[in-house]
BATIDO-453864 format. One record per residue (C-alpha): residue number from 1; chain; x, y, z. Coordinates in pm, 1 decimal. Layout:
<sites>
SITE  nr kette       xx       yy       zz
SITE NUM     A        X        Y        Z
...
</sites>
This chain:
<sites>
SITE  nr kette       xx       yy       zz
SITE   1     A   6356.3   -258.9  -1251.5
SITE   2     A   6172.6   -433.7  -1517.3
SITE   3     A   6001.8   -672.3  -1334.8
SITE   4     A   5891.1   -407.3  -1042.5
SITE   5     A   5770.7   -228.8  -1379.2
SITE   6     A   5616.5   -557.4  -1467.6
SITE   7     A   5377.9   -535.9  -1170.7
SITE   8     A   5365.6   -229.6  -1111.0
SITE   9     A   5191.1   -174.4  -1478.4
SITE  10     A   4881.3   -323.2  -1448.2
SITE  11     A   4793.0   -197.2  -1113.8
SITE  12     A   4893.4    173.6  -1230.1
SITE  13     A   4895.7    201.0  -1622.7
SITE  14     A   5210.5    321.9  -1577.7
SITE  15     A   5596.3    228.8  -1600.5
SITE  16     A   5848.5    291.4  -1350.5
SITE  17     A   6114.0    523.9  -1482.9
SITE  18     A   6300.3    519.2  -1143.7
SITE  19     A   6337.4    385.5   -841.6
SITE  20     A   6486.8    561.8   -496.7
SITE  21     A   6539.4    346.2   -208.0
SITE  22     A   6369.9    490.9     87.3
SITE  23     A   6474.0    362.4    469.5
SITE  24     A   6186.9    131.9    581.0
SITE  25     A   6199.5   -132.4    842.0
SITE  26     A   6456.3   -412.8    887.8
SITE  27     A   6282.0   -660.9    725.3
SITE  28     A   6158.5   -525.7    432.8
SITE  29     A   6242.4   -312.3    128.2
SITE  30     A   6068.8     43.9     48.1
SITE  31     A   6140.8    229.5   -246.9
SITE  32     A   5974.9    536.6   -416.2
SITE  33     A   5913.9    489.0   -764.8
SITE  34     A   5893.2    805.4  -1068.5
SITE  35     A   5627.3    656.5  -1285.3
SITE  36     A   5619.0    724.3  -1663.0
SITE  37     A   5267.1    949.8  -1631.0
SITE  38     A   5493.7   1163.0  -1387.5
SITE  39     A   5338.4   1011.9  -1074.5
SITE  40     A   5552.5    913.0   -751.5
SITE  41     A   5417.9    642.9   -587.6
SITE  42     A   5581.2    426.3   -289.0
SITE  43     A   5641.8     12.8   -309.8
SITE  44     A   5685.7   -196.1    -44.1
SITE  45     A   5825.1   -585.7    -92.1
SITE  46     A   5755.7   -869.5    116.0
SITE  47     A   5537.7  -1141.5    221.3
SITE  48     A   5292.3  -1029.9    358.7
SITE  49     A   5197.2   -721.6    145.9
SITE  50     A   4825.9   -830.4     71.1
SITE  51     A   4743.8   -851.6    461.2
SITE  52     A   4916.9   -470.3    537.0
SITE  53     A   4735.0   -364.5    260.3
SITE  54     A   4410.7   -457.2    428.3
SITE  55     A   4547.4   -277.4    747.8
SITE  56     A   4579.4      3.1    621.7
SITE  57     A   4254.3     62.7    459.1
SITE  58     A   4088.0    -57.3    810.2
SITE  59     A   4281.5    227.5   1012.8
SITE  60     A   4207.2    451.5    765.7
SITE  61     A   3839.6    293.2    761.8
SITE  62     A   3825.3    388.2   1116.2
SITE  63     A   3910.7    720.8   1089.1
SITE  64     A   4278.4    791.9   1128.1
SITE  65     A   4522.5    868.3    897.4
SITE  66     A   4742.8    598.0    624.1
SITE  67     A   4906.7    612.8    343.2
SITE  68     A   4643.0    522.1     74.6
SITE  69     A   4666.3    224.7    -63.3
SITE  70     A   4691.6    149.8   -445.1
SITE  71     A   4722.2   -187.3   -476.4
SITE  72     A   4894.4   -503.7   -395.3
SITE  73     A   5025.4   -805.7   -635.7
SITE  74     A   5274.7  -1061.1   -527.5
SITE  75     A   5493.0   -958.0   -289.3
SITE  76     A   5453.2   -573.2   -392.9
SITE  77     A   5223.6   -301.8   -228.4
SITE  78     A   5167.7     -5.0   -385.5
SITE  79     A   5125.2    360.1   -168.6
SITE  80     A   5077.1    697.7   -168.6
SITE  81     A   5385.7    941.2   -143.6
SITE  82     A   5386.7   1134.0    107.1
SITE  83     A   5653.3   1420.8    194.1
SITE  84     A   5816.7   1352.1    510.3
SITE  85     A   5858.5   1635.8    711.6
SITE  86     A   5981.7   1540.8   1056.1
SITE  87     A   5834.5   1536.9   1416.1
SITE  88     A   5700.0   1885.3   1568.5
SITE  89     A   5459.6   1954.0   1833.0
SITE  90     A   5157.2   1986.9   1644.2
SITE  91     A   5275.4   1618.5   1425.8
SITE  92     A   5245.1   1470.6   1797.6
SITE  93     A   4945.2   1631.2   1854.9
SITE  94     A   4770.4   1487.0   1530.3
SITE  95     A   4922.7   1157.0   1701.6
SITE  96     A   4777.6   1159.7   1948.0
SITE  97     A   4452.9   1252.1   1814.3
SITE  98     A   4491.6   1006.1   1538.6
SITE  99     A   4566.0    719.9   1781.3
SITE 100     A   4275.7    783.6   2020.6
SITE 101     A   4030.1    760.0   1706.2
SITE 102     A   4196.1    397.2   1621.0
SITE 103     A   4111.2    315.8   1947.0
SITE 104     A   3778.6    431.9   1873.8
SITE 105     A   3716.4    152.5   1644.7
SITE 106     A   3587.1   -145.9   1867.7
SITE 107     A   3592.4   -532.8   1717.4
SITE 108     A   3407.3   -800.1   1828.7
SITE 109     A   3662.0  -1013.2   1985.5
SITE 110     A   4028.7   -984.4   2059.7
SITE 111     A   4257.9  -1088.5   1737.7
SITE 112     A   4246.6  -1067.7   1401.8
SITE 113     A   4064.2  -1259.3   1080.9
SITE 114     A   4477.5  -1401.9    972.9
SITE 115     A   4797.4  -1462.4   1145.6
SITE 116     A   5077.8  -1216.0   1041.5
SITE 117     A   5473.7  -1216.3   1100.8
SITE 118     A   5725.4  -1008.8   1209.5
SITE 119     A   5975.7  -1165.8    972.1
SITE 120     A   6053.5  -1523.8   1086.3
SITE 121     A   5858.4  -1477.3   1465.2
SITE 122     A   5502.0  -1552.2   1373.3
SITE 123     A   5193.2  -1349.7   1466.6
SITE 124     A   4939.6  -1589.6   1615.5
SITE 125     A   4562.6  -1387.5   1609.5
SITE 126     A   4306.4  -1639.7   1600.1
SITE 127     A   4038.0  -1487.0   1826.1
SITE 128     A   3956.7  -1495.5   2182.5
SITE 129     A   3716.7  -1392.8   2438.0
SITE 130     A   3910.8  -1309.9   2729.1
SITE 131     A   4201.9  -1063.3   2734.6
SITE 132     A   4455.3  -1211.3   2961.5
SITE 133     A   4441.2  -1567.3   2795.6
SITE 134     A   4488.2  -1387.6   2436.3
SITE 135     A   4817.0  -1185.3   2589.5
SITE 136     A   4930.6  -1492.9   2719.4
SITE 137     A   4821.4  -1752.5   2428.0
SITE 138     A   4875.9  -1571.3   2132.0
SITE 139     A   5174.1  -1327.1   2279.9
SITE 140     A   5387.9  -1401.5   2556.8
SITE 141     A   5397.3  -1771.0   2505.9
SITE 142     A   5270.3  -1798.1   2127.9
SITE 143     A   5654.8  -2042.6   2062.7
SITE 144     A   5821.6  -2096.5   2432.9
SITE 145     A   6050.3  -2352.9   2267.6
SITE 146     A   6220.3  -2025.5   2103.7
SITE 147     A   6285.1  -1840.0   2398.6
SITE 148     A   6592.4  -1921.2   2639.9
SITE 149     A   6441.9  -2184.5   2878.3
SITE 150     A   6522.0  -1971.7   3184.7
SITE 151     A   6322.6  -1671.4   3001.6
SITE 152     A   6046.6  -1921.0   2930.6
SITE 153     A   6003.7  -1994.8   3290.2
SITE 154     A   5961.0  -1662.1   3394.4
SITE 155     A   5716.0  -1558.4   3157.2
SITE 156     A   5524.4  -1904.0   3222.5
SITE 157     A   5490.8  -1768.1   3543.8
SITE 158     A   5427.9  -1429.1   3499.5
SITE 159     A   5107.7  -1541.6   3252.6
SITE 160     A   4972.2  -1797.1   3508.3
SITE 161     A   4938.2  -1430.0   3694.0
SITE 162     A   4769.6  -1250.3   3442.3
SITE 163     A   4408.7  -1299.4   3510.3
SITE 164     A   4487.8  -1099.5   3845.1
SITE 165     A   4705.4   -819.0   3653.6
SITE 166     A   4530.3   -771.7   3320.0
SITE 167     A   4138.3   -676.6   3307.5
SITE 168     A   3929.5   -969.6   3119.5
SITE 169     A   3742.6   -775.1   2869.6
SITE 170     A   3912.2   -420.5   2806.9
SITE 171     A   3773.4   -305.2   2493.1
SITE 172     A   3875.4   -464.7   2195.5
SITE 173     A   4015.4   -205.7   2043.1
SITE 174     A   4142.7   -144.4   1687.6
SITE 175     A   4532.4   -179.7   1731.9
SITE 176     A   4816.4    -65.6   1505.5
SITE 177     A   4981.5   -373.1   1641.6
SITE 178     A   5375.7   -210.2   1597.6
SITE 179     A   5353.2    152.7   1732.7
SITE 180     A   5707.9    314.7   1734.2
SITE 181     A   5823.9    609.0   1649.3
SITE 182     A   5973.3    507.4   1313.6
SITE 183     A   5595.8    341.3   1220.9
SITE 184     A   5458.4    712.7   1219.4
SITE 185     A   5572.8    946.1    939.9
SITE 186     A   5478.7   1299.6    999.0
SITE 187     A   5388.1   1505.4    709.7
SITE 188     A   5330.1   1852.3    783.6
SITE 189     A   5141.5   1917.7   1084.3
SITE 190     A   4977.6   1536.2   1002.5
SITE 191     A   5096.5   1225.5   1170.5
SITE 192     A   5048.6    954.8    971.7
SITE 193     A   5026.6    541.8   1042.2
SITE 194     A   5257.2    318.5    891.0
SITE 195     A   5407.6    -74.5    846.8
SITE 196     A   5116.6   -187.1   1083.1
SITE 197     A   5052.5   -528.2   1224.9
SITE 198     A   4681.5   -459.2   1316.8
SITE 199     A   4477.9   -643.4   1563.8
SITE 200     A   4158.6   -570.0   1826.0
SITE 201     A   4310.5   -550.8   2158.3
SITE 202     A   4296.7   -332.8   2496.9
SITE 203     A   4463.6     -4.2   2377.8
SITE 204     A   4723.0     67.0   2588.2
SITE 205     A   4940.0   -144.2   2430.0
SITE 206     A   4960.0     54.1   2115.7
SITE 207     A   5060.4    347.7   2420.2
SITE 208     A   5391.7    104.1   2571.3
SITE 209     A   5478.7      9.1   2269.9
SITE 210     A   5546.2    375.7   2189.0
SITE 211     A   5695.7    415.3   2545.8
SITE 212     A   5967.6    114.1   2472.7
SITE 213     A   6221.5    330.6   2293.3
SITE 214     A   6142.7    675.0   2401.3
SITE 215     A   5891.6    865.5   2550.9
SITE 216     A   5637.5   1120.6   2326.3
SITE 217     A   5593.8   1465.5   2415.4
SITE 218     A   5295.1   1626.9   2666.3
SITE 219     A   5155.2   1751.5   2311.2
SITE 220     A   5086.3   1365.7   2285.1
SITE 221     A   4959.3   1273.4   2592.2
SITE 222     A   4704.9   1580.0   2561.0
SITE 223     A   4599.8   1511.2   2244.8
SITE 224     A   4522.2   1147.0   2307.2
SITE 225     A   4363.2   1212.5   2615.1
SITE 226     A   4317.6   1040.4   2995.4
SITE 227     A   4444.8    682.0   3090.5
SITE 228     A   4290.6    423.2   3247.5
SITE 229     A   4372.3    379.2   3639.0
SITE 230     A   4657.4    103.4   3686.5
SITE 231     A   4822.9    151.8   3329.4
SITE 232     A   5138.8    207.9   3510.7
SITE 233     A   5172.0   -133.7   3636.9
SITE 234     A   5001.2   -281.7   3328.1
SITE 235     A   5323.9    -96.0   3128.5
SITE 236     A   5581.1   -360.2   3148.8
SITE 237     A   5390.2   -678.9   3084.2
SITE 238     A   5217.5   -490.6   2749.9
SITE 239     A   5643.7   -434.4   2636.3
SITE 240     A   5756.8   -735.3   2728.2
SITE 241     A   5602.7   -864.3   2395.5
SITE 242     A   5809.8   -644.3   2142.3
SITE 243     A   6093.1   -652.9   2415.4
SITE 244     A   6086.2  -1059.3   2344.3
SITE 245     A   6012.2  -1030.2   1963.2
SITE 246     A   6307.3   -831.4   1963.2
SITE 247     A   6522.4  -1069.6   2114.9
SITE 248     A   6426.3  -1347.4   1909.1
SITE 249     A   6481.1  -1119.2   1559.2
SITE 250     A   6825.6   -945.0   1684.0
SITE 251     A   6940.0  -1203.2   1981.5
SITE 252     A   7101.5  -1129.0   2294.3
SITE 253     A   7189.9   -747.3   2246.2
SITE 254     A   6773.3   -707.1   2373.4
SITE 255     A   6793.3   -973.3   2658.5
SITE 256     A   6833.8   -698.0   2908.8
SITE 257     A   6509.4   -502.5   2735.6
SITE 258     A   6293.7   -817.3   2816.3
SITE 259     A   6457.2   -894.6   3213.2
SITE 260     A   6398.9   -549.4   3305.2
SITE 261     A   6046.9   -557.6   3218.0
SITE 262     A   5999.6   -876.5   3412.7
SITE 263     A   6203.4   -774.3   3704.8
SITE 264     A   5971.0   -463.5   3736.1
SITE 265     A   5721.4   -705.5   3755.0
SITE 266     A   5829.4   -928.0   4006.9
SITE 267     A   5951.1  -1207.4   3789.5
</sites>
């Protein structure tokens, strides 16, 4: 407690009294924190804290809706609390709203201005010009050595197809880079974006990311609005990315998550 008082003091002015932990993600710790001036504020450890940070304020720069952020030191960031309320139809709604706005934002290449990690798999984002050589590049095959060598060889080919399956130069949209259900909190009829792993890439993979575990409600699809023709068949190769991340961070249990997506490709 003392030394998350420690840092938390000369961002805030304020001591931390108490500290509640709050479920986060699996790779790093949340808390919400009772400060001494009777403030609740929300701290988040890890690595990489001074890079979210910036992600947030650029989604919320753009328009949609993130926790404010209150500052970041060492490995601690420092949020707004917000009440969490649970999922309803007008939370989706906002969603969907809120997502089509991020996509609003348009960068002017595809990646981002520093690398980032999902724990030990690393985040390659150094920029590029052309869509399908980014998605292969700096996703599919960012470190073939760590997938299973059969795997490898089926994405290898899969990504020598890409130029015919993946447009060159979708908009290079503002990306929340991890869009799952469990990265949204909904507060009151709000829908707020959270634990992001921003980018500028073509949209609709924010849209199968949030397809991969579940699909969202017609209030969602409404509210965010028409789809590009062929998103269908430009589904599976936009999931096989989290389907492989997820393989390398929680091994074999998500090996049939990442075959079924190439087998519905062809692969």
């Amino acid at each position: 407690m003392s030394r998350l008082s420690d840092t938390v003091l000369p961002m805030l002015g304020a001591e931390v009294l108490r500290a509640r932990p709050l479920h986060g993600g699996d790779l790093s710790e949340v808390q919400l924190l009772e400060l001494s001036d009777g403030r609740h504020v929300v701290a988040k450890t890890g690595p990489l804290v001074a890079a979210e940070a910036a992600m947030l304020r650029a989604i919320r720069d753009a328009g949609a809706p993130a926790p404010e952020v209150l500052g970041a030191a060492g490995n601690v960031l420092l949020m707004e609390a917000l009440q969490e309320t649970g999922a309803s139809t007008a939370g989706w709604q906002m969603l969907g709203h809120a997502l089509r706005q991020l996509h609003s934002a348009i960068g002017p290449h595809y990646g981002w201005a520093e690398d980032y990690a999902f724990g030990p798999v690393a985040i390659p984002n150094a920029p590029l010009e052309n869509w399908a050589d980014f998605w292969a590049s700096r996703r599919l095959l960012a470190d073939p050595d760590a997938l299973p060598r059969d795997l490898r060889l089926r994405v290898e080919a899969l990504c020598a197809r890409l130029p015919e399956l993946l447009p060159a130069a979708p908009p290079a949209s503002l990306l929340h880079g991890d869009l799952w259900s469990g990265n949204v909190l909904f507060s009151g009829p709000q829908a707020y974006l959270i634990d992001p792993a921003c980018y500028w890439g073509h949209g609709e993979v924010d849209l199968a990311m949030l397809h991969l575990f579940g699909a969202p409600p017609a209030a969602f699809h409404d509210a965010y609005g028409a789809l590009e023709p062929g998103h269908e068949g430009r589904l599976p190769i936009y999931q096989l990315w989290p389907a492989l991340v997820h393989l390398r961070l929680f091994g074999a249990s998500y090996r049939s998550m990442v075959e079924a997506r190439l087998e519905a490709l062809g692969f």
